[in-house]
Each structure stands twice: as structure tokens, then as C-alpha cells.
C-alpha angles and dihedrals in degrees: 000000000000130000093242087052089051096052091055099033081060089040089066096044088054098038088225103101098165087049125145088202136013105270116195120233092250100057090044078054095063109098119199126186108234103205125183111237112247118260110270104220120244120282138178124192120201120186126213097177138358087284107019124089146166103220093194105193120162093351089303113127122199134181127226126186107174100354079293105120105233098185141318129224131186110252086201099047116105086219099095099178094097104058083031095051084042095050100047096047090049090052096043085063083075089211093095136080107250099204089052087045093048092047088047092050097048096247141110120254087236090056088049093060095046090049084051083046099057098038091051088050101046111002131252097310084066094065097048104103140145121238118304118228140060110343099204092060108100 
């Protein structure tokens, strides 16, 4: 008997005959489903300092000191307070860089300190406020 014989003569016996390797029945019998992962939704981590981080999803920010959530604000609302409230209590801690904790937050240094400014004049309330800019734009 060949060798070529031999091979399909085994291929017919497997029932694999463009195999790489003999396969018993029972493993070609295995059927696993083979199921795409779902689509992880888009995220995007800044970091202010070694443990503190802003996890953005879905427009959804949320703050994270510690792997503790601290709070969570809506990039797209136009109801500011939140991120507002959240950036002016971390950088009154004084152990933070302003300028990492502003960029996290997806605002400018200079806005930080006038937020400080405001909260140190006239308290949190002060710093509660709604989207600056045209308010007929959508």
C-alpha cells in the first residue's frame, strides 16, 4: 500500500480529509460556540495623580481616587456644578497638580483658579453654573 493510499484512506476514516493533523471524531465533534465578544464601549482614562483618575464612557465621567469612585458628572450636560463642585474639592486638598487635575477634568488651568477663586470668595454655591456660550447654538 502507498503512502498516499494510506493518508486518504485515514482521511475517510476521520472524516477530515484537508486536515493538518488526524483529528478524532470525537474532538471534530466538539462544538464550540465561537461568539464575538460585545463591543466594549469607548473609554478614555486621564490621570491627575498615581491613584486618581477621570474614566470618561459614553460621555459619562467618573472619578476615581484609589479605585474608590468619588463622583461622576456628564461631559455633555449643560449643568456644570458637578465637575465644577468635584474639581474644586480635589484641588483644595493641595496635594494635587493643578494643571493634571484641570486637563483630566476637561478644563483649562486658568478656569481652575477662577473656580478656586470663586469658591474661596463665596462658597460652593458660587461655583454651581450652567455652560457658558451662545445659547441658541444646539
Amino acid at each position: 500500500m502507498s503512502r498516499a493510499y494510506a493518508v486518504a484512506q485515514e482521511a475517510d476514516e476521520f472524516g477530515n480529509p484537508d486536515r493538518l493533523a488526524v483529528v478524532p471524531w470525537a474532538m471534530e465533534d466538539l462544538a464550540l460556540p465561537l461568539t464575538e465578544p460585545m463591543a466594549e464601549a469607548l473609554r478614555e482614562i486621564r490621570r491627575f495623580s498615581s491613584d486618581g483618575t477621570v474614566v470618561v464612557r459614553d460621555s459619562i465621567a467618573s472619578v476615581f481616587i484609589g479605585g474608590l469612585l468619588i463622583g461622576m458628572f456628564s461631559e455633555d450636560a449643560d449643568d456644570r456644578g458637578p465637575r465644577n463642585i468635584l474639581a474644586v474639592t480635589l484641588a483644595k486638598s493641595g496635594q494635587l497638580h493643578l494643571g493634571r487635575l484641570a486637563a483630566a477634568f476637561g478644563i483649562t488651568d486658568e478656569y481652575l483658579r477662577i473656580l478656586r477663586r470663586k469658591e474661596e470668595a463665596s462658597g460652593l454655591g458660587a461655583v454651581l453654573g450652567v455652560r457658558q456660550g451662545n445659547p441658541l447654538r444646539p
